[in-house]
Each structure stands twice: as C-alpha cells, then as structure tokens.
C-alpha positions as CSV (number, residue, x, y, z in Angstrom):
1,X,-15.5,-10.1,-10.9
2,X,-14.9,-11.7,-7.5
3,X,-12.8,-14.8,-7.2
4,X,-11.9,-16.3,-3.8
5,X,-8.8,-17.9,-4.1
6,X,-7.3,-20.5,-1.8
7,X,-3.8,-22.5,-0.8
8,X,-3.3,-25.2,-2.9
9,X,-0.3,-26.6,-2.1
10,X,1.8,-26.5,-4.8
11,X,5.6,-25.7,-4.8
12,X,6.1,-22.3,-4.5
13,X,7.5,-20.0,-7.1
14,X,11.1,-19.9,-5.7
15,X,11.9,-21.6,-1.9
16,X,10.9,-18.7,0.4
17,X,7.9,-17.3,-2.1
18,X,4.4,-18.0,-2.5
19,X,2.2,-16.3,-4.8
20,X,-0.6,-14.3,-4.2
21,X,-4.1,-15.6,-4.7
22,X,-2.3,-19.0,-6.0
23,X,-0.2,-20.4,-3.5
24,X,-1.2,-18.1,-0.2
25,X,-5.4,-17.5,0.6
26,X,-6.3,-14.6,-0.7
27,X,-9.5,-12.7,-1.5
28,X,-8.7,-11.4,-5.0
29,X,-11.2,-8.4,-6.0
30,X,-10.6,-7.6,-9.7
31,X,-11.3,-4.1,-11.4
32,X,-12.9,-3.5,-15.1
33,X,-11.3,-2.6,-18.7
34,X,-8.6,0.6,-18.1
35,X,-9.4,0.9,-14.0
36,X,-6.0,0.4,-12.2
37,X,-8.3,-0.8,-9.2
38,X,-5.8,-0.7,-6.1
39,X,-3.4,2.2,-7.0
40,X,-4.1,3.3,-3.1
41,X,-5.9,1.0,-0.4
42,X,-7.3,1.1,3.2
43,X,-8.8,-1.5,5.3
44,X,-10.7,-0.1,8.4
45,X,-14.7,0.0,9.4
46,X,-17.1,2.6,7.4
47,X,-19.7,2.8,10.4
48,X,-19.5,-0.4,12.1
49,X,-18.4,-2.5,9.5
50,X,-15.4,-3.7,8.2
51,X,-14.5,-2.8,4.6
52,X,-12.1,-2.0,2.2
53,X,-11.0,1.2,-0.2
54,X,-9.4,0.7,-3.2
55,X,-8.8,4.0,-5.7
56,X,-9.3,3.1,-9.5
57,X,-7.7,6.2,-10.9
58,X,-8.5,4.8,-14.8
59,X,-12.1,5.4,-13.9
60,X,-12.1,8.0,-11.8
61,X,-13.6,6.7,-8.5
62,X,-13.0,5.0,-5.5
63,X,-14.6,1.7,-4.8
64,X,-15.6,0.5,-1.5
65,X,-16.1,-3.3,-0.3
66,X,-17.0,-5.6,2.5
67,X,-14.4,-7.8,3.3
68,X,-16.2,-10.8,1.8
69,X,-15.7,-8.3,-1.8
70,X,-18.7,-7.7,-1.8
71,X,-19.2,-4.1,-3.8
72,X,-21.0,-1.1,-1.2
73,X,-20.2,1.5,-2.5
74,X,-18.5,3.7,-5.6
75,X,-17.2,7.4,-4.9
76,X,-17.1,9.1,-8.1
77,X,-13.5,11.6,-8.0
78,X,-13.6,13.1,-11.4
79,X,-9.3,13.5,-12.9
80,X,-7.9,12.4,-9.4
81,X,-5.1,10.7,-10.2
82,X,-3.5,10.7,-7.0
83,X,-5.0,10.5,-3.4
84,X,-4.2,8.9,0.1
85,X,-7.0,6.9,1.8
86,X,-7.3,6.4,5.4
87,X,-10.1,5.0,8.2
88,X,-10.9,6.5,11.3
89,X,-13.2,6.4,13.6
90,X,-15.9,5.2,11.5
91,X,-15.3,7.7,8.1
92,X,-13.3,7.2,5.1
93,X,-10.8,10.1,4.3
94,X,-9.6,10.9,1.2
95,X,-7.0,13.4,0.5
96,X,-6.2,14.3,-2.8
97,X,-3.5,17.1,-3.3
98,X,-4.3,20.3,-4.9
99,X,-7.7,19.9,-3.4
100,X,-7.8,18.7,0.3
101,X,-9.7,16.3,2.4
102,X,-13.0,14.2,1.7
103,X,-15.1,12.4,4.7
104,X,-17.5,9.7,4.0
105,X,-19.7,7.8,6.3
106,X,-21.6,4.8,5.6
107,X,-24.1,7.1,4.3
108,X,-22.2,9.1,1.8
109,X,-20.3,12.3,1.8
110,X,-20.1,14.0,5.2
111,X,-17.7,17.0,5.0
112,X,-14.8,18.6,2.6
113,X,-12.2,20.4,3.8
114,X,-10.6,22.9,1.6
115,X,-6.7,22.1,1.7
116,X,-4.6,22.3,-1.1
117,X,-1.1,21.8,0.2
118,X,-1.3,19.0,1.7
119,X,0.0,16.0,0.5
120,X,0.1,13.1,3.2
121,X,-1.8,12.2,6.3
122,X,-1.5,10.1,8.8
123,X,-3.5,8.6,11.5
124,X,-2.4,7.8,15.3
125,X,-3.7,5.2,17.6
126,X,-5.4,8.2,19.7
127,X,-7.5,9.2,16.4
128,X,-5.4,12.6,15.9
129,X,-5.2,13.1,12.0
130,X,-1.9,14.7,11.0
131,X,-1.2,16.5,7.8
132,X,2.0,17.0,5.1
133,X,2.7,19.6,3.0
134,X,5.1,18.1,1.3
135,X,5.3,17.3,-2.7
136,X,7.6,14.0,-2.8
137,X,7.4,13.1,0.8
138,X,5.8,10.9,3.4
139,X,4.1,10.5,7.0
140,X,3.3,7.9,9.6
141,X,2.7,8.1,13.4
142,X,4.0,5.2,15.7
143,X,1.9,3.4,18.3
144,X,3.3,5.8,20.9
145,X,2.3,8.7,19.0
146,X,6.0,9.2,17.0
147,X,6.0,11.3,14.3
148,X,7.5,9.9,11.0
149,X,8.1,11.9,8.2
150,X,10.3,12.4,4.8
151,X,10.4,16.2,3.7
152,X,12.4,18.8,2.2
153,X,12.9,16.3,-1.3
154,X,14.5,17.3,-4.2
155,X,15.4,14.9,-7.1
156,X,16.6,11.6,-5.5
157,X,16.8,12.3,-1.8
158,X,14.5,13.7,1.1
159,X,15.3,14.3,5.3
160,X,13.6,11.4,7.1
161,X,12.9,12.8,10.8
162,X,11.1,11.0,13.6
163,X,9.8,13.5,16.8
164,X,12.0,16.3,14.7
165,X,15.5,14.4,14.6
166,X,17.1,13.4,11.3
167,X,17.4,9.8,11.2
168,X,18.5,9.3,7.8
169,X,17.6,9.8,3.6
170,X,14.4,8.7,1.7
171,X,13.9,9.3,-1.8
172,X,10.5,11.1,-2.7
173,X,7.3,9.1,-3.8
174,X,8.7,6.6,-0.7
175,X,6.9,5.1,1.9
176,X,7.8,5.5,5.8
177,X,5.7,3.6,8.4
178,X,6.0,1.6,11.6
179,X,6.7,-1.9,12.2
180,X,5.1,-2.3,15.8
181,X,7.4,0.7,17.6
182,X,10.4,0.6,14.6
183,X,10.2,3.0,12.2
184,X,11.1,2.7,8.8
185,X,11.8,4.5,5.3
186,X,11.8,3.9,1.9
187,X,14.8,4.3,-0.9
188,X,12.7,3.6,-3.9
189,X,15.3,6.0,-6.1
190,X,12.5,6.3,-8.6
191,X,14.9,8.6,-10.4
192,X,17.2,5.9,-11.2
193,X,15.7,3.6,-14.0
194,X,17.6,0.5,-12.7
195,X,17.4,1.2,-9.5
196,X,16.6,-1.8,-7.0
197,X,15.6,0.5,-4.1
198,X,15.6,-0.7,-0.5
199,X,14.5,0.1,2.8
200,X,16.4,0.8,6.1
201,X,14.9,1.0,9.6
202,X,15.9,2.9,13.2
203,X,17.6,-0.7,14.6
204,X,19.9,-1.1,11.5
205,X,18.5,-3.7,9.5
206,X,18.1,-3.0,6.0
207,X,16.5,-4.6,2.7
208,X,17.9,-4.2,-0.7
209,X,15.7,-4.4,-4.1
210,X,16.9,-6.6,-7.1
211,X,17.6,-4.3,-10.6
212,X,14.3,-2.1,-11.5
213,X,12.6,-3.2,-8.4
214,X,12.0,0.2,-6.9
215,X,12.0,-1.3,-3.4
216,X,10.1,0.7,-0.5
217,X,7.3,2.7,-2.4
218,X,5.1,0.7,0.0
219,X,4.7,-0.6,3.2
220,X,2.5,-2.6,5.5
221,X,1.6,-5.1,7.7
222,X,5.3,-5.2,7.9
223,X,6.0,-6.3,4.8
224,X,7.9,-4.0,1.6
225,X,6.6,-3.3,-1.6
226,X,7.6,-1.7,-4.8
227,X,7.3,-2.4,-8.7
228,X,7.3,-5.4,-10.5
229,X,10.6,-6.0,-12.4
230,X,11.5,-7.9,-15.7
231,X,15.2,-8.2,-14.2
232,X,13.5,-10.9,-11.6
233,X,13.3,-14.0,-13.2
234,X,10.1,-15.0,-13.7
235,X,9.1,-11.2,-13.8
236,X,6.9,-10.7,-10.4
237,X,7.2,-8.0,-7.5
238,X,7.7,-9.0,-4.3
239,X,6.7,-8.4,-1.2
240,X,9.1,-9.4,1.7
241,X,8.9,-9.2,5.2
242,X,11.5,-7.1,7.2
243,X,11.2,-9.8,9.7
244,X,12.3,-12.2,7.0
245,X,10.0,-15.5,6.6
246,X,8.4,-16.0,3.4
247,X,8.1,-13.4,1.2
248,X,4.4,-13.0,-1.0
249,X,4.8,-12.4,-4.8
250,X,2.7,-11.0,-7.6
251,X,3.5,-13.2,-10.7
252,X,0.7,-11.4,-13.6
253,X,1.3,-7.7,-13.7
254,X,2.4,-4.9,-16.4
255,X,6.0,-4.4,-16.0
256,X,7.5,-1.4,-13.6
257,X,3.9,-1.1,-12.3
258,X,3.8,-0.3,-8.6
259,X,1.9,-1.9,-5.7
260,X,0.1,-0.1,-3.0
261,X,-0.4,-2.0,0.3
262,X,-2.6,-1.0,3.8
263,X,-3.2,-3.1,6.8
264,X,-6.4,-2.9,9.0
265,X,-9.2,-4.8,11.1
266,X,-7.1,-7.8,10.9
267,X,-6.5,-8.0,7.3
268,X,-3.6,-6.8,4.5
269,X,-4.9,-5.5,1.2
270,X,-2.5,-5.6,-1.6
271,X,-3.1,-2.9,-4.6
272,X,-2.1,-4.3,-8.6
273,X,-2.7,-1.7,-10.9
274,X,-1.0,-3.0,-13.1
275,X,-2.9,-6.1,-13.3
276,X,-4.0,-7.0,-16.9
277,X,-6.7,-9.2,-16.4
278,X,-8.4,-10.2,-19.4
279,X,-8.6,-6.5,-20.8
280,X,-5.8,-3.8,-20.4
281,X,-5.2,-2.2,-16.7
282,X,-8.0,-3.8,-15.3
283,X,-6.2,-3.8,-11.6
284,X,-6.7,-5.5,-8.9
285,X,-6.7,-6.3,-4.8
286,X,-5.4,-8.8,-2.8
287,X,-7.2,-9.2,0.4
288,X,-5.0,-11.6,3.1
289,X,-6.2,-12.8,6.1
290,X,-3.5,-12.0,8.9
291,X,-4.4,-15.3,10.8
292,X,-3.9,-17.3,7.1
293,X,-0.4,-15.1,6.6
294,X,0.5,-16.9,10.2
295,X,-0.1,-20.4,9.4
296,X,1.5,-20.3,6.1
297,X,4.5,-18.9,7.8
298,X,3.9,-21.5,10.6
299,X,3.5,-24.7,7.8
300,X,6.4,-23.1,6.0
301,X,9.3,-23.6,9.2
C-alpha cells in the first residue's frame, strides 16, 4: 500500500523533532504481512531512471520502485538475510556475504560475480567499486576518493582507518560514511544491551545515543540512525543531523528494531523494518525530498 503523506503543521513531537510521514513530507512505501521492507536501501537511477531499492528479508526479495512508489520490479534472493545495495552507473548491485555480487539493469539480471568474502562495498564519485572483507566492519569512499573503513573487529571494537591511518574505534555492525569531505564512524556497541551508541567524526564533533538507542548503525544524507528505544519517551528512533537542526523521528516501530538509511538522486530513503503496520513486520520506507528536508529546516529557524 502506497500512501503519500504530507506536512501538516502540527506541533512536533518534542521542540527540535518532526515525525516522519506525519509532521515532515514524506513518501511512505509500506511492505506486506512478515516482510521487514527497508532492512537495506539505495536510491540511484536503474537505466535512466530514478528509483529506489529496498531489501525485504521476511520475504526473501528485493523490491524496486520509482520514486513516485510506484512498484517496477521484485528480485527474488531466496534465505538472504543480509546484503548491501548500491547504484552505479545505471545497475543495481547487490552484495550479499557468503555469496558475492549481483548486477541488475533495467532489464533484469546482468552478471554475478562469485565472491564470498566480501562483506561491504562502496562506491566513489569516479564509479570505482571497492570491496571488504571484513565480518563486523564497514566501507565508504569520500568525494575526493578517501578511503573509509572499520576492520580488524572483535567483540565491541574495530580499527577505523581513512587512506590507511588509524583515526579512531568503531564497533562492528556500524556505519562509517562521509559528510561532504568529513568522515565519520559509528559506536553502535551492539554488544552492550543498554548501550546508547554514538558517532564521532575527523573534526571532533561527536553525537551521543540516549539508553538502548544503538546510535550510528546508519548513516546518510548526513543525518545518524540506529534502533528505536523504549528508554525514549514516547518510544521512537531518531534520526539527528550531525550538523544539528531538527532532528526526524520514527514514532510506530517494534522496539530495538534498527533503521537503515541511503541518500541518492536528490532524495533520502529511510528503512523501518520494524514497522508493524496493520499485520506483524510488515516494514516500511520513508522517501524525503532533500528540497522539502531544507524548507522544513528553513520554516523551523
């Protein structure tokens, strides 16, 4: 079901917060009975079009859409329960450890590649695709080509290098990306039940998580994601910005389920899993208009 949601100026959930699909324009594109639609997303063009990727584990497939939610596609996967999406140059990439790398085009499958260690990929700005073999960690390459990555993990901590320096600790299943040139890791400390988590950057600044939060499993579109936590009251996730500004919230979602989030072609998609909808893990994906993020950070000063 496809529901198109819009600002409707009420209060906001706390001062600083707007919700989702409620208070913020959103696209909202929901899955079906046991899905988790949006436990990974992508935004990018398939061919020449725009569209969006969103992984519904529960059913095994990954479901493509224009960016009106229009449905286009369904890839089926089989027991993947993890993967990695990504577009490039026209193709949809899907990495799934243990097997390796899928390419789609706008006309279906166009080539696999064997690869069973890998376990991350990132793309740069030049179109170079890089790899990870690395259970736990994480990779991202800058606008400038810098290379991003968290490896060598054990329990609760991995090495975060960027161009081959250590630059600080993650915590494996984090995220590590780029805000414009800044790069940027993830302390989920999924390890730690009550653990808020955080995320800490190459110029200082720093965010911390509130209790069972898990802050810094995702990030994009320079905004922080992680799980949503009964400690908060109301019980939501949150999504701040590392700029600061208003921060976007997810107010109906199964507690300690994690978000997923990609930015691409001018948009941010936000993965709910843990949605319930009106049946159990439905799922579901926020689709926010970067020019509608700005005015409602504009109205908001």
């Amino acid at each position: 079901m496809l529901l198109l949601a819009s600002l409707l100026g009420c209060a906001p959930l706390l001062p600083g917060e707007r919700v989702l699909g409620d208070e913020l324009a959103a696209l909202r594109i929901d899955g079906d009975e046991g899905s988790l639609l949006g436990a990974s997303v992508a935004v990018g063009r398939l061919g020449e079009e725009p569209a969006l990727a969103a992984f519904a584990p529960g059913a095994g497939e990954v479901r493509l859409f224009g960016l009106q939610g229009q449905p286009l596609r369904v890839i089926e996967l089989g027991e993947a329960r993890q993967l990695s999406l990504a577009f490039e140059g026209g193709l949809l990439y899907l990495l799934i450890p243990g097997t390796g790398l899928l390419l789609h085009d706008e006309d279906g499958e166009r080539e696999r590649v064997e690869d069973p260690l890998s376990t991350a990929m990132a793309f740069c700005p030049d179109g170079e695709l890089r790899l990870l073999a690395a259970p736990g960690g994480a990779l991202a390459c800058g606008p400038q080509g810098q290379d991003l990555r968290a490896q060598d993990c054990d329990g609760s901590r991995c090495e975060v290098l960027l161009d081959g320096v250590p630059v600080g600790d993650g915590s494996p299943g984090s995220a590590v990306g780029f805000h414009g040139s800044l790069a940027c890791w993830g302390r989920a400390a999924l390890e730690e039940e009550l653990a808020g988590g955080g995320v800490v950057c190459t110029d200082g600044r720093a965010l911390q998580g509130e209790a069972e939060e898990h802050l810094g499993l995702a990030l994009g579109g320079g905004r922080v994601a992680g799980r949503v936590s009964k400690a908060l009251r109301p019980t939501r996730a949150r999504l701040p910005h590392l700029d600061g500004g208003l921060t976007w919230t997810v107010d109906v979602a199964v507690e300690a389920s994690g978000l997923a989030l990609a930015q691409g072609d001018g948009q941010i998609a936000v993965g709910v899993p843990g949605y319930p909808g009106r049946s159990s893990g439905e799922g579901r994906v926020y689709l926010v208009d970067e020019d509608d993020a700005a005015a409602a950070e504009e109205a908001a000063r």
